[in-house]
DRENKE-980943 format. One record per residue (C-alpha): chain; x, y, z. Coordinates in pm, whole numbers, plus 32768, in hexadecimal, padded with zeros to 4 digits. Example, Ala and Ser with C-alpha at 12.3 -4.5 7.8 and 13.67 -1.06 7.14 Angstrom:
# residues 2
[rec 'A'; [84CE; 7E3E; 830C]]
[rec 'A'; [8557; 7F96; 82CA]]
//
This chain:
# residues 419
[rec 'A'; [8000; 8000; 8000]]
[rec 'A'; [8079; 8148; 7FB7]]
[rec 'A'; [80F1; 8254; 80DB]]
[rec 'A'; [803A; 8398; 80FB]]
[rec 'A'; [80CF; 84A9; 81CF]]
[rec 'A'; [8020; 8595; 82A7]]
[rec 'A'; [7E75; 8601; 8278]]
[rec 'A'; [7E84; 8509; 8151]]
[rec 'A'; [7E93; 83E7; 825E]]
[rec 'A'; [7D6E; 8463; 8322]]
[rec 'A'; [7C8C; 846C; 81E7]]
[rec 'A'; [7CEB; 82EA; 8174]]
[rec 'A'; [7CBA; 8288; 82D5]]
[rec 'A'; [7B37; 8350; 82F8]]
[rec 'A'; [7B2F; 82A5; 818F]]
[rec 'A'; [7B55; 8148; 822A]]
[rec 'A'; [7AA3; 8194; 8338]]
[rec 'A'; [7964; 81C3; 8265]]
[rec 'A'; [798A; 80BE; 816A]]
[rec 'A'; [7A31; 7F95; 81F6]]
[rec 'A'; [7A59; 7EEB; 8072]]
[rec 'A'; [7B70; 7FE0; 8046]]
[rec 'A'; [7C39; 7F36; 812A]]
[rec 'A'; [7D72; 7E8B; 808B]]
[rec 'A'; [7D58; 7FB2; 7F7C]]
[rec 'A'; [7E90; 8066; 7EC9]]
[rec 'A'; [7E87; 81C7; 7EAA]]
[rec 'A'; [7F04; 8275; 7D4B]]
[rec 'A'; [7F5C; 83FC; 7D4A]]
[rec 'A'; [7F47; 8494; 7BBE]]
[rec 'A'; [803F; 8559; 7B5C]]
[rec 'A'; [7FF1; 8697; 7BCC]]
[rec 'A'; [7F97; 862B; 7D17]]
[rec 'A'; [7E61; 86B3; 7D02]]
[rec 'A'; [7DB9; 8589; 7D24]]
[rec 'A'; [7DD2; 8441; 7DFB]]
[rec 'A'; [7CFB; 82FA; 7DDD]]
[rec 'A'; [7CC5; 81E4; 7EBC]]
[rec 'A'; [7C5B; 80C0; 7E12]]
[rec 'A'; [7CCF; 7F44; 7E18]]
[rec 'A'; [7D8A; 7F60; 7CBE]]
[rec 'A'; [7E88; 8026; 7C30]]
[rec 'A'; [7E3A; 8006; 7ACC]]
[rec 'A'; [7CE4; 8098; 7B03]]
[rec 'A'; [7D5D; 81AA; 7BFA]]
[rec 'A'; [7E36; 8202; 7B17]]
[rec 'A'; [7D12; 8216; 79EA]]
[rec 'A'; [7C4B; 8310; 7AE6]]
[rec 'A'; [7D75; 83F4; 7B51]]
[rec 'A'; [7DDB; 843B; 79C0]]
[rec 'A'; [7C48; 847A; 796E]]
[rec 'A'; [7C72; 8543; 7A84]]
[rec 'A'; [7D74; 860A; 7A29]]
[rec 'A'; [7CED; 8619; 78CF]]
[rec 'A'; [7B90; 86A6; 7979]]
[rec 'A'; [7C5A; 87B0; 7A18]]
[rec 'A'; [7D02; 884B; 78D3]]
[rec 'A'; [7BCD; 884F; 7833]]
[rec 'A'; [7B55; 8959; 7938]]
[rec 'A'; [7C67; 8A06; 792B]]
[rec 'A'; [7C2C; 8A0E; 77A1]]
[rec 'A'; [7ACB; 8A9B; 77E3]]
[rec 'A'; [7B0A; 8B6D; 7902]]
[rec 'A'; [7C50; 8BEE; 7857]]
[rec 'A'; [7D0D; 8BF0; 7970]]
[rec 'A'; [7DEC; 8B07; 7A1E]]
[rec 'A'; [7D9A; 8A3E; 7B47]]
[rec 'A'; [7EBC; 8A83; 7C46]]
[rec 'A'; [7F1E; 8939; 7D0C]]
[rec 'A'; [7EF2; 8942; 7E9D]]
[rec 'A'; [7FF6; 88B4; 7F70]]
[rec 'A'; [7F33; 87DC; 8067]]
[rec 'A'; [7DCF; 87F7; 7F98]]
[rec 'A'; [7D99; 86AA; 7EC7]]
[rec 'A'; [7C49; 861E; 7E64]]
[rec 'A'; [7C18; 84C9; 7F17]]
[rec 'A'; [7B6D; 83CD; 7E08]]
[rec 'A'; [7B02; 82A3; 7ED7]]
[rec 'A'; [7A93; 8182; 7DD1]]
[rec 'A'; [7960; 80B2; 7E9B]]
[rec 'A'; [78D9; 7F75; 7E30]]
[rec 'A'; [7772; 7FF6; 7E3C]]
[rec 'A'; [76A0; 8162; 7E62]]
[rec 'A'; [7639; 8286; 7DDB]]
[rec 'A'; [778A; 83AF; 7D7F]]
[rec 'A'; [77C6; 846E; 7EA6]]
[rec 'A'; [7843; 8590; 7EC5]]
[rec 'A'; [78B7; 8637; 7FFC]]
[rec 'A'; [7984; 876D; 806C]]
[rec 'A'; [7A1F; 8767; 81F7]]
[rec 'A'; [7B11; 8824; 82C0]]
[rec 'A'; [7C24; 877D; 837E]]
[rec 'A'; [7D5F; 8853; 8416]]
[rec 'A'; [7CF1; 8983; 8362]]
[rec 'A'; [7D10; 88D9; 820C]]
[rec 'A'; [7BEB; 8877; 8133]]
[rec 'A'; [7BA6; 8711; 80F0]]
[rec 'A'; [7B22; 86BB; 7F79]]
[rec 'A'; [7AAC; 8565; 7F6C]]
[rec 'A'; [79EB; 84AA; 7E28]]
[rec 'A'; [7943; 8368; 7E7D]]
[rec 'A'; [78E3; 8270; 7D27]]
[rec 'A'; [7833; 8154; 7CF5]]
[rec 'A'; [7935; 8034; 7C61]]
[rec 'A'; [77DD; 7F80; 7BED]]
[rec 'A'; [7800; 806D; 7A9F]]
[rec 'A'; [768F; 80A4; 7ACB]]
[rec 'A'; [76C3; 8222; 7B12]]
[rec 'A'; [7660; 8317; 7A18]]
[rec 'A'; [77D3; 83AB; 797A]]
[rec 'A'; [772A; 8516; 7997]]
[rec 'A'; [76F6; 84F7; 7AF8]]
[rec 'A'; [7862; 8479; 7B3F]]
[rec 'A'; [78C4; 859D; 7A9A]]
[rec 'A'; [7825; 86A8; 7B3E]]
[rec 'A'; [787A; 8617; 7C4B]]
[rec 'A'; [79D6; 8665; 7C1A]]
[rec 'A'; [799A; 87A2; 7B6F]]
[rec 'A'; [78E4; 881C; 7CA2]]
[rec 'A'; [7A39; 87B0; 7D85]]
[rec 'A'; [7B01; 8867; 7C8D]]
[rec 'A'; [7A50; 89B8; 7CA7]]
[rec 'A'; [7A2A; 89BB; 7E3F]]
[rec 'A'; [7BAB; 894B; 7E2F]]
[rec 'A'; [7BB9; 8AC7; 7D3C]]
[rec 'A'; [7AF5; 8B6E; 7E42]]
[rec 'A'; [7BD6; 8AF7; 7F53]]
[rec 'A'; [7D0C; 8B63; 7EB5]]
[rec 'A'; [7C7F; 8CC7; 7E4C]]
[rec 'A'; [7BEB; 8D05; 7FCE]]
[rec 'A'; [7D51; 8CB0; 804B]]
[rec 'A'; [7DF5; 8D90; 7F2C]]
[rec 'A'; [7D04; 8EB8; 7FC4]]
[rec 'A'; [7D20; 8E76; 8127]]
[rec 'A'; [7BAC; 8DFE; 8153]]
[rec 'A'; [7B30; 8D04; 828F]]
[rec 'A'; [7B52; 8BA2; 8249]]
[rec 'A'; [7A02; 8AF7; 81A5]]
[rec 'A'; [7971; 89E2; 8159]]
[rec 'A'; [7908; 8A50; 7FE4]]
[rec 'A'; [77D0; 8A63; 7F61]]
[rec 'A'; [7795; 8A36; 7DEC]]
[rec 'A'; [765B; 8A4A; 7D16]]
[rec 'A'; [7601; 891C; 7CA1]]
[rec 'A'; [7583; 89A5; 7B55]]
[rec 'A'; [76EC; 8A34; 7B30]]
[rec 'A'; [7780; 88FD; 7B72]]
[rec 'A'; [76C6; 883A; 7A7C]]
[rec 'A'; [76DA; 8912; 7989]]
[rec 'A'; [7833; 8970; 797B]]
[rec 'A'; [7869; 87E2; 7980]]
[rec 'A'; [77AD; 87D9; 7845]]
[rec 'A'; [7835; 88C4; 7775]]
[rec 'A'; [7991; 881B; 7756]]
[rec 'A'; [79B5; 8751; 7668]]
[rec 'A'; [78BE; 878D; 74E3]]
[rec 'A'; [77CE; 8635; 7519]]
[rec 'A'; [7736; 86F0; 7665]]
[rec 'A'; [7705; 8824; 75C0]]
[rec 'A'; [766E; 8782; 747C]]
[rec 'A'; [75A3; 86C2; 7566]]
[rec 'A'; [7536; 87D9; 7626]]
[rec 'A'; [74B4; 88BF; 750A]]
[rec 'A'; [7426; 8782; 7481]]
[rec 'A'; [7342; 875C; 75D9]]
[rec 'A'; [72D8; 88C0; 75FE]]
[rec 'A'; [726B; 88D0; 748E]]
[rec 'A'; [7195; 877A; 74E7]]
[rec 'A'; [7133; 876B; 763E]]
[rec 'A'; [6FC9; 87BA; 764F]]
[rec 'A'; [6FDE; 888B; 7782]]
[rec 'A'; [6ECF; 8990; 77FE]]
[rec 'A'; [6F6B; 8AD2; 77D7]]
[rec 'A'; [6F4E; 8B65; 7954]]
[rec 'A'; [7068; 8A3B; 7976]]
[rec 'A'; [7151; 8ABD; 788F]]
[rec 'A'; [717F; 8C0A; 7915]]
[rec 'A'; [7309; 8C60; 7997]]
[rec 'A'; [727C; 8C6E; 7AD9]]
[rec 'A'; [71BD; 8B2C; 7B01]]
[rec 'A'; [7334; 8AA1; 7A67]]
[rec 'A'; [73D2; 8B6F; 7B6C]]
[rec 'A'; [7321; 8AD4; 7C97]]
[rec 'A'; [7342; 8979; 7C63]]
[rec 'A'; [7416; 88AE; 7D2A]]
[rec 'A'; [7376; 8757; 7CE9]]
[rec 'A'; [73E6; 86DE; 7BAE]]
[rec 'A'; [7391; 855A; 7BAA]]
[rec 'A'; [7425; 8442; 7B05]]
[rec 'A'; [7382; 843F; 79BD]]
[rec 'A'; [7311; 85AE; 79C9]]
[rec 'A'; [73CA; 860F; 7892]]
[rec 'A'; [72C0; 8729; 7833]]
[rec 'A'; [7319; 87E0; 795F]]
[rec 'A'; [7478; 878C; 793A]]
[rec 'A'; [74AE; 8809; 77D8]]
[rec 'A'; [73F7; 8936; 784F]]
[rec 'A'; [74FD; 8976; 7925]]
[rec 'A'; [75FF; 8934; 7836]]
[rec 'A'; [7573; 8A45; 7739]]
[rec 'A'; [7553; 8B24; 7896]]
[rec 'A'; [76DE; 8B45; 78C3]]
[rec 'A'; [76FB; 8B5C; 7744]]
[rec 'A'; [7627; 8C60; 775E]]
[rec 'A'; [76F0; 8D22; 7892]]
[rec 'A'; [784F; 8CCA; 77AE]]
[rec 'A'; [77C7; 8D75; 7688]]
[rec 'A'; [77C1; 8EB8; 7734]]
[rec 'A'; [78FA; 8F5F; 777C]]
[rec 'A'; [7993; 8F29; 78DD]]
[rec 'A'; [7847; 8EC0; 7963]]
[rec 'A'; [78B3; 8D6D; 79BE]]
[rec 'A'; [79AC; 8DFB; 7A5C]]
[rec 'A'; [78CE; 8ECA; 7B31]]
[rec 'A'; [7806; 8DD0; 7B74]]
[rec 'A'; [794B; 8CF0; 7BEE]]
[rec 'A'; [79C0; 8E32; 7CBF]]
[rec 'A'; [7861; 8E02; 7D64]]
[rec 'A'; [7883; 8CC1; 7DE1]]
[rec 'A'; [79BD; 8CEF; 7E5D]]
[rec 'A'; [794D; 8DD5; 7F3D]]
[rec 'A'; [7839; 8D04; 7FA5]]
[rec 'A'; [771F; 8DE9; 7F4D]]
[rec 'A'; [75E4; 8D6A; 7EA4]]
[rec 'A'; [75CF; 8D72; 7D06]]
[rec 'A'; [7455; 8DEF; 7CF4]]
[rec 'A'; [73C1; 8E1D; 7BA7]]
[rec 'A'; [738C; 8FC0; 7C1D]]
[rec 'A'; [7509; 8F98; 7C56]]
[rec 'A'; [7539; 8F0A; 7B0F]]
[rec 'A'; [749E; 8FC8; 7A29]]
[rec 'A'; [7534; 911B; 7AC7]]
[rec 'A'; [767E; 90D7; 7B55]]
[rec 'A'; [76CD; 8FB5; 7A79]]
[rec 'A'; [7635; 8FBE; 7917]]
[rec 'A'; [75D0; 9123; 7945]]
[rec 'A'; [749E; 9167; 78CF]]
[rec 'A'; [7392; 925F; 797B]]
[rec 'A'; [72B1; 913C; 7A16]]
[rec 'A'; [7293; 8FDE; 7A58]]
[rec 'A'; [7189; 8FC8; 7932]]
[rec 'A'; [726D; 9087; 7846]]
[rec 'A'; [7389; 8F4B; 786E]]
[rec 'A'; [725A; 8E56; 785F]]
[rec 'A'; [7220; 8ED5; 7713]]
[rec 'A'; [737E; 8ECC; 76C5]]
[rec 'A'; [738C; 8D49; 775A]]
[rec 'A'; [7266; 8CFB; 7670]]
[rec 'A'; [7311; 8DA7; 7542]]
[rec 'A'; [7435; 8CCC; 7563]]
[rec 'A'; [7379; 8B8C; 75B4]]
[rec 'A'; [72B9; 8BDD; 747D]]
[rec 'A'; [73F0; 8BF2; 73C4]]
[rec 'A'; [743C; 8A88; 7413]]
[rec 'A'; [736D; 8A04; 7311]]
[rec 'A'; [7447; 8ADC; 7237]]
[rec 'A'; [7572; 8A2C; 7269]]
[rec 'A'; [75F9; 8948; 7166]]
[rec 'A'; [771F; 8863; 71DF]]
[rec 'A'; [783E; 8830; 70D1]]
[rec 'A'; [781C; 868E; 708C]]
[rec 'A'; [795D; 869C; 6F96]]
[rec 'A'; [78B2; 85AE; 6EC0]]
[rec 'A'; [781B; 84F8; 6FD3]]
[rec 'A'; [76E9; 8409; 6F59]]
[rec 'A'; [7629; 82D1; 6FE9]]
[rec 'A'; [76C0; 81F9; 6ED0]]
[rec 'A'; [780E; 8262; 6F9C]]
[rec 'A'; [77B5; 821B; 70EF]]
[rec 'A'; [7713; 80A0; 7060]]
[rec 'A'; [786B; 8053; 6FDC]]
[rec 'A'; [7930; 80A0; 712F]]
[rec 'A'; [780D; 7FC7; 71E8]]
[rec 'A'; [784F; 7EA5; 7110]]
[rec 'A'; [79A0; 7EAB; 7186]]
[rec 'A'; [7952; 7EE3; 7334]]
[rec 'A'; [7920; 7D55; 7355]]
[rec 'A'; [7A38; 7C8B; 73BB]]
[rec 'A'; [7A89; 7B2A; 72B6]]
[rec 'A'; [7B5F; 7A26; 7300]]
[rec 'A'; [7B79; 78C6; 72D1]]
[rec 'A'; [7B8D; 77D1; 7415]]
[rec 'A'; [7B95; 76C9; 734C]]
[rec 'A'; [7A4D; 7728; 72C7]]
[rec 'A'; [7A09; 7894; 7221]]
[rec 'A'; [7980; 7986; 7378]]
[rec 'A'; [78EE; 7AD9; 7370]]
[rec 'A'; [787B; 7B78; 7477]]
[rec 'A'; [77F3; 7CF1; 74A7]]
[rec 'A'; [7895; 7DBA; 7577]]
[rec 'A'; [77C9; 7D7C; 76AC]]
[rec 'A'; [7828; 7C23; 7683]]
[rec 'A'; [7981; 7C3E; 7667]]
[rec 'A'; [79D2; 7C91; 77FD]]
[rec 'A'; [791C; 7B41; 786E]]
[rec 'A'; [79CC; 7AA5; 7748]]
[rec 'A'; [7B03; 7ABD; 7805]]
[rec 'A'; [7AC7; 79DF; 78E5]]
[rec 'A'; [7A99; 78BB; 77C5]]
[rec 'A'; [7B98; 7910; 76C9]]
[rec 'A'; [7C89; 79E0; 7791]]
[rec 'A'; [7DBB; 79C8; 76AA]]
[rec 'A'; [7CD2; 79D6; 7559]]
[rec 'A'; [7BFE; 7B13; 75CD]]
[rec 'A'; [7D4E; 7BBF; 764C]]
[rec 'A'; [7E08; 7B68; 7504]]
[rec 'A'; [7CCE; 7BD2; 7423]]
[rec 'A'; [7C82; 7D12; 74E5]]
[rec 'A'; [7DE6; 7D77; 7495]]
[rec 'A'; [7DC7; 7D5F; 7368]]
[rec 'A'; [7C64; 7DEE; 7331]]
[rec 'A'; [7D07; 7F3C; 73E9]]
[rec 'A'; [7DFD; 7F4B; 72C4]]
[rec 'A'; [7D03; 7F44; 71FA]]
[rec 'A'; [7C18; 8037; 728B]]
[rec 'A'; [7D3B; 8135; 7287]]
[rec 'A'; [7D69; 813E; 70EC]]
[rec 'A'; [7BFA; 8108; 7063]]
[rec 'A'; [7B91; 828E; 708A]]
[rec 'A'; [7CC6; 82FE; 700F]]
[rec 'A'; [7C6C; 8418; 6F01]]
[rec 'A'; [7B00; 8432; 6F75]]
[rec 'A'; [7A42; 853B; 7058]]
[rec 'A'; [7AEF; 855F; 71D5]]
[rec 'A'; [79A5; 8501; 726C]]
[rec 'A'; [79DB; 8387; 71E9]]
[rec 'A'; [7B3D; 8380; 7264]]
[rec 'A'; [7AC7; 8402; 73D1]]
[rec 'A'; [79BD; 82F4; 73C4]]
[rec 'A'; [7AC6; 81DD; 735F]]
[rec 'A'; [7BC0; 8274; 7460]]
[rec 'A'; [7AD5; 821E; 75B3]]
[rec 'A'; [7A80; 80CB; 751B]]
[rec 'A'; [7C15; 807F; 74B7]]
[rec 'A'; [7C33; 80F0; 7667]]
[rec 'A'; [7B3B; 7FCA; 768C]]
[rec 'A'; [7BD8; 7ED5; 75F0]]
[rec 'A'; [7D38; 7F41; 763C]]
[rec 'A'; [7CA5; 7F02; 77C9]]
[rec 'A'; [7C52; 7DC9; 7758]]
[rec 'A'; [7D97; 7D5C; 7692]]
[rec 'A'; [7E4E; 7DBB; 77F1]]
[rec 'A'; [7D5E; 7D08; 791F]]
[rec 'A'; [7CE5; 7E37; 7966]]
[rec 'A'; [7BC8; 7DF9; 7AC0]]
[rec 'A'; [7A46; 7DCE; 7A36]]
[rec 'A'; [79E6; 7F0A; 7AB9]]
[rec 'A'; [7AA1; 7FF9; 79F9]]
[rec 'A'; [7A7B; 7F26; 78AF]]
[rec 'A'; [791E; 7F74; 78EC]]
[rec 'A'; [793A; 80BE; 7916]]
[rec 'A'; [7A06; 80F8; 7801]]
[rec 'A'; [78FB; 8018; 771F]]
[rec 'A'; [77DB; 811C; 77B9]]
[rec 'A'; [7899; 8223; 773F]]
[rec 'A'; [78E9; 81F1; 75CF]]
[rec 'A'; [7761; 8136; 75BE]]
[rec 'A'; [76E2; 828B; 763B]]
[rec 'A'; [77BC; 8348; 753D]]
[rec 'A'; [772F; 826D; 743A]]
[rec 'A'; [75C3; 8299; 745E]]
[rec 'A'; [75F1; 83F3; 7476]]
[rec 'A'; [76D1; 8410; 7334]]
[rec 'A'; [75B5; 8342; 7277]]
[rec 'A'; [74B5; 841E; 7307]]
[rec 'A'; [7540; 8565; 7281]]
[rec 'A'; [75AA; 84CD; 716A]]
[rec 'A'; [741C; 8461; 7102]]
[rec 'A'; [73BC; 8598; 718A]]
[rec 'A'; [7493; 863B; 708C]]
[rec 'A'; [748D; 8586; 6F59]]
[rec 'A'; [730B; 85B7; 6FBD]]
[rec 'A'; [732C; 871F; 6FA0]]
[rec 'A'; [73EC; 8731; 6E5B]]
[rec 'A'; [72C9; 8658; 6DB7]]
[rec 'A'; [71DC; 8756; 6E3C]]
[rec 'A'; [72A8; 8886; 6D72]]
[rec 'A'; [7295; 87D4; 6C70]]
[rec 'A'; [7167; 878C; 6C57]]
[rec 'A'; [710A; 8910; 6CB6]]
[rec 'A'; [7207; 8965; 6B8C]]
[rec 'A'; [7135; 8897; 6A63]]
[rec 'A'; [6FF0; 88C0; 6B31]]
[rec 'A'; [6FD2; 8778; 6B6A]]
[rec 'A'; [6F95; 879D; 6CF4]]
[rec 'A'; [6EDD; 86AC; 6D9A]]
[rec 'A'; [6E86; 8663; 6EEB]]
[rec 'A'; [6EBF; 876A; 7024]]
[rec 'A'; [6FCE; 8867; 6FB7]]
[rec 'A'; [7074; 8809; 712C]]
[rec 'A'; [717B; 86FB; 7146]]
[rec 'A'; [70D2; 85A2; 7180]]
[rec 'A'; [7106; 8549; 72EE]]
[rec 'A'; [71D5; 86A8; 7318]]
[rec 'A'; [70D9; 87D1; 72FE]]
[rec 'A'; [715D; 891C; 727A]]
[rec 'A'; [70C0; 8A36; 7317]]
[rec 'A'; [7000; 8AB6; 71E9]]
[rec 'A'; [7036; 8C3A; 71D6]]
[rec 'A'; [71BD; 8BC6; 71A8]]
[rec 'A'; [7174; 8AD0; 709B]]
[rec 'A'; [71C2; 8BF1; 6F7C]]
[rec 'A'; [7302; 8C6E; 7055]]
[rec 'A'; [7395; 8B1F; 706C]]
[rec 'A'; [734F; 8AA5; 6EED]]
[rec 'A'; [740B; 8C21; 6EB3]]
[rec 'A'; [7508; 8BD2; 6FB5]]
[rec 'A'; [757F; 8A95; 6F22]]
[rec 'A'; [7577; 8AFB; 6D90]]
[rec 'A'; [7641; 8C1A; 6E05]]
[rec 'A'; [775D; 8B62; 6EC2]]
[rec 'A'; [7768; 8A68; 6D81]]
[rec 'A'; [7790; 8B99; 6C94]]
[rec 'A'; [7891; 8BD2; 6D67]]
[rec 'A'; [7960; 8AB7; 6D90]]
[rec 'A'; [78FD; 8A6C; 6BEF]]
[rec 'A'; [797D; 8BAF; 6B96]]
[rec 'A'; [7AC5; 8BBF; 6CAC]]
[rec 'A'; [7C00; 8BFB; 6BF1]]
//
């Protein structure tokens, strides 16, 4: 078992304390030494402390700023074998203690591991500004819809996704209002309408100039991010129904967006399928799906080992030359199988599998919704139109429909007609 020095001791001993399973565990620092996890293998510690890591440029990419380190100040991720993520925020010695507890079931939702993090991350960025301006020690408080939504706005699936659910969700319109977004703090598992919302929220505020920045400022200091405060000190306009107008402008604008495919197309996405399933011959000719494979182990250790080797390979050089978003796709399933090639524990083998089957269905799902919407130009164009002029199973809002027909002809003139 690894040493730890000093408060990092007291936190793995509360941690074993409270979940006996973790007992016999290793402990795995990341690089930066930002973040320590207590889990019974290294392999997968070491999986969560470089997503981690990874998780924590990406804010500082948004934010655009850098996240200083803290001498003393790690988050704590304890891996359980069962239970809902936990998140948690103590004082011990004067220092604040960040810990993350997961579920090593892999029956978690991946957005609400996430936030989890991301909401660790910013009190850990409130901590370190109090101390730089000589403000009482805290246990920080951050709004949940700013945690959430600054967890989905980092990487271009979550922000498709999102503008794809506010365009669709058939929500009254009292619950769309910045203010309603503003005040919830119970975002269930599953609750992806109010989630996206969210999402677009903190797009919103990052749109404006420094008024994410206020807003950060804000909860720093603890004091409460109101929708009067809001609209006047931090998007300043003249009244908190002046920025809901503004809010609804933008959300509008959603359905506007058109997200750049590169040649993207469902013909695409069927060929990289056909290749996700995992052949071999032991003697006789196997193939198993991907959910198969991790039980498969157990059977044909040496055969599924060998075959998932070379299936990463492969994975790696089939989307060379076509759009990025088939290459991201192939890259989480190549981490699947490359956790399989190496013995990687169940658990994280079926985390990594949730992960690239929830990038799939949303890839397809854009994808349909946009080859859907192409048809329905076309059809406008040689006035052939039939059926309801919104998106099947998508909804445009339809006072936008002419803005967003003129939105995308435009950016094609553009990119036809680019030197």
């Amino acid at each position: 078992m690894a040493r730890v020095k000093g408060d990092g001791l007291a936190v793995f001993l509360l941690l074993l304390c409270l979940s006996p399973v973790l007992a016999g565990s290793v402990i795995t620092t990341s690089a930066s030494g930002r973040y320590r996890v207590v889990g019974p293998d290294t392999l997968e510690n070491t999986d969560y402390t470089r997503w981690a890591e990874d998780m924590t440029l990406q804010v500082e990419r948004f934010l655009g700023m850098p996240i200083p380190l803290m001498r003393g100040s790690v988050v704590e991720m304890a891996l359980e074998n069962s239970g809902p993520v936990s998140v948690s925020c103590s004082r011990s010695e004067g220092k604040l203690q960040r810990v993350l507890a997961l579920s090593r079931t892999g029956q978690v939702e991946y957005d609400l591991i996430q936030e989890g993090l991301i909401r660790l991350v910013l009190a850990g960025i409130v901590e370190r500004r109090r101390q730089e301006e000589g403000l009482p020690d805290v246990i920080p408080a951050i709004p949940r819809w700013l945690s959430v939504g600054l967890a989905l706005n980092l990487d271009k699936e979550q922000v498709a996704r999102n503008r794809k659910i506010v365009v669709a969700a058939a929500m009254e319109p009292g619950l769309i209002r910045a203010s309603t977004v503003m005040g919830w703090e119970q975002l269930p598992e599953g609750w992806h309408g109010r989630q996206a919302l969210c999402g677009i929220l903190v797009a919103w505020i990052n749109s404006v100039p420094e008024a994410l920045d206020r807003v950060l400022e804000r909860v720093v200091r603890q004091e409460p991010v109101t929708p009067l405060w809001l609209a006047v000190a931090g998007i300043r306009t003249d009244s908190v129904e002046g920025m809901e107008a503004l809010w609804k402008e933008f959300r509008q604008l959603q359905g506007c967006a058109i997200q750049e495919f590169g040649g993207l197309s469902m013909a695409l996405i069927d060929q990289v399928k056909a290749e996700l399933p995992l052949e071999f011959k032991s003697p006789e000719p196997v193939c198993l799906h991907p959910r198969e494979v991790i039980a498969a182990r157990k059977k044909w250790p040496g055969a599924v080992a060998n075959a998932a080797m070379v299936k990463m390979e492969r994975l790696q050089v089939i989307t060379i030359g076509k759009a990025p978003e088939l290459g991201a796709l192939t890259d989480l399933y190549g981490r699947f199988y490359e956790g399989v090639a190496s013995g990687a524990w169940a658990p994280i083998l079926t985390w990594r599998l949730s992960r690239a089957e929830a990038a799939l269905k949303r890839l397809e799902s854009l994808t349909r919704a946009r080859e859907a919407y192409l048809d329905e130009m076309e059809q406008g164009a040689t006035g052939k139109r039939e059926g309801p002029a919104a998106l099947s199973g998508v909804g445009l809002v339809p006072e936008l429909e002419k803005s967003r027909i003129e939105s995308y002809i435009d950016g094609a003139e553009k990119r036809y007609h680019k030197p």
